[in-house]
C-alpha positions as CSV (number, residue, x, y, z in Angstrom):
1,X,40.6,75.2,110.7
2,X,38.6,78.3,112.6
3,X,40.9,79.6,115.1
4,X,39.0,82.7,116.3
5,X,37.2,85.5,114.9
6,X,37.6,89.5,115.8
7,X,36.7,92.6,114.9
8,X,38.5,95.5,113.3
9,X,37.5,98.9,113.9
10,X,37.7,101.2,110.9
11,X,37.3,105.0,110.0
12,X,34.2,104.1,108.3
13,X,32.6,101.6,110.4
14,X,33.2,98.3,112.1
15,X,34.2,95.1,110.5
16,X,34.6,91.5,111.2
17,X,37.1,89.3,110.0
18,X,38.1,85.2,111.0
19,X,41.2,84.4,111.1
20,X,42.3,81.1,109.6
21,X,45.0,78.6,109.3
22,X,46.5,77.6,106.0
23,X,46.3,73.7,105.5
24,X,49.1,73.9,103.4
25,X,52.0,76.0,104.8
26,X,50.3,75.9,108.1
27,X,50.2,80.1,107.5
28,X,47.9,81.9,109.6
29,X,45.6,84.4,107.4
30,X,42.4,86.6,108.0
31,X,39.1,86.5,105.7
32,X,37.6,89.6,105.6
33,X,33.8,90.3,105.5
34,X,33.7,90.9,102.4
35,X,34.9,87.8,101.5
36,X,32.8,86.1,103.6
37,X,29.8,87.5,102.1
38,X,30.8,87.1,98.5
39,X,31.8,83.2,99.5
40,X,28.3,83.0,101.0
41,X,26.3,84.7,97.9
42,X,28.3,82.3,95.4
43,X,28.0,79.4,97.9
44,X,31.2,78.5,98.2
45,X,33.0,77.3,101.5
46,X,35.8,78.8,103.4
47,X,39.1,78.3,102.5
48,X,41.2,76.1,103.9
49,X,44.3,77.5,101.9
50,X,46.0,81.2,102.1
51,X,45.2,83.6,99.3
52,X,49.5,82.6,98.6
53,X,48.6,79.1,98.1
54,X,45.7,79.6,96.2
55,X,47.8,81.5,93.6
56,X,50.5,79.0,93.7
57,X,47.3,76.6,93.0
58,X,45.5,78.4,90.5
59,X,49.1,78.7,88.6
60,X,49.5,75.4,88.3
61,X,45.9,73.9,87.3
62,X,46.5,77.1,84.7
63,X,49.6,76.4,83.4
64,X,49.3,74.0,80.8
65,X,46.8,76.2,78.9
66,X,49.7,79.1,78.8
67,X,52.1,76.8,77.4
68,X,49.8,76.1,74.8
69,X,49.6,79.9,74.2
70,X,52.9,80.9,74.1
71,X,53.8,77.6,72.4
72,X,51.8,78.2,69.6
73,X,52.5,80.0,66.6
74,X,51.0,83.2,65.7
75,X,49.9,84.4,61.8
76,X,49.2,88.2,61.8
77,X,45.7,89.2,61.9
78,X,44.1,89.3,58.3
79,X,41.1,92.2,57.5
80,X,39.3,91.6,54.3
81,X,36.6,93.9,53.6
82,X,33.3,92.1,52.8
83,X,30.1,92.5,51.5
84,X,27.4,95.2,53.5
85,X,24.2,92.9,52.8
86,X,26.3,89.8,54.2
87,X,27.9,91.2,57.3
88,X,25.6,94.6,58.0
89,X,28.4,96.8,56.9
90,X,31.5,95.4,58.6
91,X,34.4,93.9,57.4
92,X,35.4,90.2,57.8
93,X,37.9,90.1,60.7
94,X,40.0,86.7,60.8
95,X,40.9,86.8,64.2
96,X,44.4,85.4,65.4
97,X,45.4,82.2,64.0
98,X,48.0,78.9,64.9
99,X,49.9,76.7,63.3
100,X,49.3,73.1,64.2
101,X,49.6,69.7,62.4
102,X,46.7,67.9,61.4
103,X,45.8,64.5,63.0
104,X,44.5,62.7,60.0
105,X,46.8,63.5,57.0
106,X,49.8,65.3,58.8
107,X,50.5,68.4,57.0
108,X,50.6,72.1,58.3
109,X,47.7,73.9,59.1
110,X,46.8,77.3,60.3
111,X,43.4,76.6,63.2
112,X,41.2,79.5,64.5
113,X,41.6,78.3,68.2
114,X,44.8,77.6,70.6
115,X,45.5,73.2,70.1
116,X,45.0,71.7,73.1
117,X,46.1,68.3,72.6
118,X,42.6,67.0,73.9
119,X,41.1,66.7,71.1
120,X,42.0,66.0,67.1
121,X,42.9,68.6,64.8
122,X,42.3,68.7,61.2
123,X,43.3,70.3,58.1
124,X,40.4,72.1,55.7
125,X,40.5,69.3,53.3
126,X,40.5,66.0,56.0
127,X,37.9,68.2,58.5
128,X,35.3,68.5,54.8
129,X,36.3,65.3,54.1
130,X,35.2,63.8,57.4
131,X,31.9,65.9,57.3
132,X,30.6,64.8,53.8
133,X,31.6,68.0,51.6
């Protein structure tokens, strides 16, 4: 809901701003120009909650994906040097690495990526066994 647009006069030159109600807390808050224009050139509309509520909403669609983080289990980072005519010269770098359990068998296993739940994990042997290998 619009309720009225104004302009602020600044050292640098004049600038408009609307001023909004949130939909939410019922909040009034002002959108800048430069907001509008950088909702306008990635076509999105105005908001209809103040930039408080949208962090308090962005938190929560977010928050399941931290858990994961900081639920999971870190193994330290492991450099191996490798070959130059495999790898132009740099070494194999086995990036950060979780502990999970594996949906088909049920043992430990250390996976490349944070487990989200939405999918199935597997160990090395059940994953090549699935594939054919």
């Amino acid at each position: 809901m619009q309720i009225h647009d104004h302009d602020h006069d600044a050292s640098d030159g004049s600038t408009s701003s609307t001023e909004r109600v949130c939909s939410l807390c019922g909040d009034a808050f002002a959108i800048t120009s430069a907001e509008q224009a950088f909702r306008q050139d990635h076509r999105l509309g105005q908001p209809d909650l103040c930039p408080e509520c949208r962090a308090q909403q962005r938190a929560g669609r977010n928050a399941e994906i931290i858990a994961l983080y900081k639920k999971a289990s870190t193994v330290d980072t492991v450099v191996t040097p490798s070959s130059p005519s495999r790898h132009g010269g740099r070494s194999n770098v086995r990036g950060q690495m979780y502990a999970t359990v594996c949906d088909a068998c049920g043992s430990e296993t250390r996976v490349p990526f944070v487990p989200r739940g939405d999918r199935p994990v597997y160990c090395r042997d059940c994953y090549n066994a699935r594939r054919g290998r």
